[in-house]
Each structure stands twice: as structure tokens, then as C-alpha cells.
C-alpha positions in Angstrom: 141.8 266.1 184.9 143.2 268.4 182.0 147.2 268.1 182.3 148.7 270.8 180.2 149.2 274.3 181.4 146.3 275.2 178.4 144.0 272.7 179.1 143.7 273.8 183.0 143.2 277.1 181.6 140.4 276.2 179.7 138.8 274.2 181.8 139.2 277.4 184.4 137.3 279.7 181.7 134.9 277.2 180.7 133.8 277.0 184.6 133.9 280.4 185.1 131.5 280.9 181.6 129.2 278.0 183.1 128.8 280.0 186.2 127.6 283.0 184.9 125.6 281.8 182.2 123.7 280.4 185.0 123.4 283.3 186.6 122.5 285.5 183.9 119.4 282.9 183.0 118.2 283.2 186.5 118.1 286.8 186.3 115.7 286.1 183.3 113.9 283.7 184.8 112.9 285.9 187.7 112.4 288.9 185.4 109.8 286.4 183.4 107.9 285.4 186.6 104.2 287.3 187.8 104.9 289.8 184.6 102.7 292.9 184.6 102.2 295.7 182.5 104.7 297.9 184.7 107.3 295.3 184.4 106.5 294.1 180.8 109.4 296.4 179.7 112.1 295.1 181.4 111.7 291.6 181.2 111.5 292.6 177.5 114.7 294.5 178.2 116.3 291.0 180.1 115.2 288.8 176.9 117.0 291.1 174.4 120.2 291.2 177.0 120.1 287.5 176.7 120.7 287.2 173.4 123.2 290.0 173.5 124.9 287.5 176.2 124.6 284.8 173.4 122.3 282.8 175.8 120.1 281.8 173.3 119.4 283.0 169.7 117.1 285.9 168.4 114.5 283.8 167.2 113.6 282.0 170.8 113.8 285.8 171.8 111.1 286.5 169.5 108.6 283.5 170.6 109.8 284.1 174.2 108.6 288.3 173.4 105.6 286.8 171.6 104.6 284.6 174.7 105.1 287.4 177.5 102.8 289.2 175.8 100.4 287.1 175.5 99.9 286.4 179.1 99.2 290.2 179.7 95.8 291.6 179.9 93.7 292.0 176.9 94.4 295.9 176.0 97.3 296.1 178.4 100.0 298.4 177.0 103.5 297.9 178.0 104.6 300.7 180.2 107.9 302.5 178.1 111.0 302.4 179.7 112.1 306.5 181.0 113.9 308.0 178.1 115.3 310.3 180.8 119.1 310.3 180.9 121.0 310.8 184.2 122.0 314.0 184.6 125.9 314.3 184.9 127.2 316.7 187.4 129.3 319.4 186.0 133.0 319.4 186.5 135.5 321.8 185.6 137.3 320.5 182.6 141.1 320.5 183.6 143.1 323.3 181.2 145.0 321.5 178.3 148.5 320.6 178.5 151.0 320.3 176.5 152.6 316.8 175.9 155.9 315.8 177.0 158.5 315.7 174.7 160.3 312.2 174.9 163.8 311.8 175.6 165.8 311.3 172.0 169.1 309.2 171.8 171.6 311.4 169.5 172.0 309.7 166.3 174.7 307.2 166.0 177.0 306.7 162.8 177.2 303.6 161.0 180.5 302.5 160.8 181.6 302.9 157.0 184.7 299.9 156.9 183.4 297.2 154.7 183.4 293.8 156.5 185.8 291.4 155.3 
């Protein structure tokens, strides 16, 4: 059992890490399993998050990539992700204010005696 106050604490952070590491490769595992050409692009899109997550590095990405399509159909294309962005609803923008001014302290004079 850690003893110092930075020792729990990184024990603490290193759990929480562990935990959702472990999550985040059983999201990838799922989104690897029964692939088809529908959901080609996101398990594509999981792989490339899991490197972003520094799960495991680009170049497993690459053979994992490689692999996934390999097990779809002959001439399958991978169904692109929508390009569509969500439409924001429109909100009046508030009319600009002026800042603040902060509170000054009136300047203070420096004593001029000479310390002795």
C-alpha cells in the first residue's frame, strides 16, 4: 500500500487510467466484431480513436485497418461516413457590452527619508 500523500494519488490515477483503458478497448472490440460494409467506417473510425487514446501505436492501427478489410467481401466498398454537419439552431447573439472598469487604488508615495 503506497504511504505518501503522492503515492496514493498516483496509484488513484493509475486505477482510474486502467479502468478506462479497458473500457475504451471494449468499445473497439465490439466495433471489430460481425464487421460489414455499412459498419466498415466506423470501426475504422474506433481504430484511429484508439490510437488518438494512445491505446496502441499507429502501426498496429495500420495492420489492424489492413485486416478489417480483408475480411470484407471481395468488391465491397466501405460505406463513407455523412459529411453532413448538424445544423445549429439560430440564437440571437446578445448585444456587446462594454467591460467593466476595475476598481484602481490611488497611488501611494514612497517615502523619500533615507534609511539609516
Amino acid at each position: 500500500m503506497p504511504i505518501s500523500k503522492s503515492a496514493k494519488k498516483s496509484l488513484r490515477v493509475s486505477q482510474h487510467k486502467t479502468a478506462l483503458n479497458r473500457y475504451r478497448k471494449a468499445l473497439i472490440k465490439e466495433a471489430l466484431k460481425n464487421v460489414t460494409p455499412n459498419t466498415a467506417s466506423k470501426a475504422i473510425s474506433m481504430i484511429d480513436k484508439g490510437v488518438k487514446w494512445n491505446l496502441f501505436h499507429q502501426n498496429k492501427a495500420a495492420r489492424m485497418k489492413s485486416a478489417l478489410t480483408k475480411q470484407l467481401p471481395d468488391g465491397a466498398k466501405i460505406a463513407p461516413k455523412s459529411t453532413e454537419k448538424p445544423v445549429k439552431p439560430l440564437v440571437a447573439k446578445r448585444a456587446a457590452t462594454k467591460p467593466t472598469q476595475k476598481a484602481t487604488k490611488p497611488a501611494v508615495k514612497k517615502s523619500t527619508k533615507a534609511k539609516k
